[in-house]
C-alpha positions as CSV (number, residue, x, y, z in Angstrom):
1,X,5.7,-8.8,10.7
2,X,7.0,-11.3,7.7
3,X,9.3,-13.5,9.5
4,X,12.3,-14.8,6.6
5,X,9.8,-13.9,3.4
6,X,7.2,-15.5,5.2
7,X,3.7,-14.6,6.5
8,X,4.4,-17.1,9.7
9,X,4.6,-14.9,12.3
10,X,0.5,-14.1,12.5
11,X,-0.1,-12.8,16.4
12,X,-3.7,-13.2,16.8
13,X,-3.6,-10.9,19.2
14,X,-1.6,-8.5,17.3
15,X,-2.7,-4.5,17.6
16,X,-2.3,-4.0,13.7
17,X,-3.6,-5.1,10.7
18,X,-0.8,-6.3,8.0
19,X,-1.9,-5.7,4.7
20,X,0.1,-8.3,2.4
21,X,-1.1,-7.2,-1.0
22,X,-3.4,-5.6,-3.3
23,X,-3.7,-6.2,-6.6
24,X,-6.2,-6.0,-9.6
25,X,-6.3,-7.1,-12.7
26,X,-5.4,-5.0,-15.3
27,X,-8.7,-5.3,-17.5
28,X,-10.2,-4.0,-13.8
29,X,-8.2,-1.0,-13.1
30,X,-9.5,2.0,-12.9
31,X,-12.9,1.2,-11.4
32,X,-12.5,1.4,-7.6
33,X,-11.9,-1.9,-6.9
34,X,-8.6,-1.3,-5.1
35,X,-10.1,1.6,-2.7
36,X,-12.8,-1.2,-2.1
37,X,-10.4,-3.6,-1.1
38,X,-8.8,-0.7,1.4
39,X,-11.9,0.1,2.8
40,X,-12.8,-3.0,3.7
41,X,-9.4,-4.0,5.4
42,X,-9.8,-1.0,7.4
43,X,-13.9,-1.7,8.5
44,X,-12.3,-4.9,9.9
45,X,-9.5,-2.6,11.5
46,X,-12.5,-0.8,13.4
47,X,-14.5,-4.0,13.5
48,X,-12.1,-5.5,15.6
49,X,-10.8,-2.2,17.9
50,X,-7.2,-3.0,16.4
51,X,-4.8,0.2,16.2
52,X,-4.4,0.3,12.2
53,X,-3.3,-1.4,9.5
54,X,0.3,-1.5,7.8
55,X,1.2,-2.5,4.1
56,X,4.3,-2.1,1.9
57,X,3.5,-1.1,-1.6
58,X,6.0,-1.4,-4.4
59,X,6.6,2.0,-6.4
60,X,4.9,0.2,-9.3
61,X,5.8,2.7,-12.1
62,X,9.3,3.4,-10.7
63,X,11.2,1.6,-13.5
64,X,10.0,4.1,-16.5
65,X,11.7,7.0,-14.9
66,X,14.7,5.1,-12.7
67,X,17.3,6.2,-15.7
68,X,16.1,9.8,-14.7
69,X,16.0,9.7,-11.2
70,X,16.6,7.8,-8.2
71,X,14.3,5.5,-6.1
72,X,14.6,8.1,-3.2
73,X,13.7,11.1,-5.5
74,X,10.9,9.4,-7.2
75,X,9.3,8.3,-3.5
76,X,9.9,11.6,-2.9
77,X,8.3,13.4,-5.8
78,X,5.5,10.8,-5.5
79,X,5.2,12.0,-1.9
80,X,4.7,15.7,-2.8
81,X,2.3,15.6,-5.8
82,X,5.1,16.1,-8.4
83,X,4.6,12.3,-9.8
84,X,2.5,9.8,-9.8
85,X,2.3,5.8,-9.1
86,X,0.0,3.8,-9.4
87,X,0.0,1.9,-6.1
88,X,1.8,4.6,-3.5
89,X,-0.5,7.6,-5.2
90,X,-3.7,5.4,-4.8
91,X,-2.2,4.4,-1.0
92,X,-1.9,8.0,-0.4
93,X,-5.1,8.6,-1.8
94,X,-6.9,6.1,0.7
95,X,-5.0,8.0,3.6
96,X,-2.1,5.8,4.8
97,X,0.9,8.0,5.4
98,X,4.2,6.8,3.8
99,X,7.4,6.0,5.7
């Protein structure tokens, strides 16, 4: 999907939707925005009959706890409902299913 770093492998024909990035503006959190943003990505996933979309998300809130735990526990705990994060929890929340 990103070819060396690089968003230059686009297949216009592709089955998938790749979701680069989300982001909001902190003064704008909290209001929907970013659920907006999913659901609109995935009405063009059903728009055009593709299979899905895909997206990375960085565990955003990762680096208060990484003296505490590892990156794998966090995920992990993030995963289950034990912790939260503020981009995989709200992924989660949308429905993608982490990998």
């Amino acid at each position: 999907m990103i070819q060396g770093g690089w968003l230059t492998s686009h297949e216009p024909n592709g089955e998938w939707l790749y979701g680069a990035d989300v982001g909001v503006h902190p003064a704008y959190r909290g209001r929907g925005l970013a659920t907006a943003l999913y659901a609109a990505r995935q009405e063009l996933v059903w728009r055009l009959g593709l299979r899905g979309q895909v997206t990375a998300g960085m565990m955003r809130d990762y680096g208060a706890v990484s003296d505490r735990m590892s990156a794998r526990e966090y995920y992990d705990a993030v995963v289950a409902g034990r912790n939260r994060d503020s981009t995989l929890s709200m992924q989660i929340g949308v429905g993608f299913e982490p990998r």
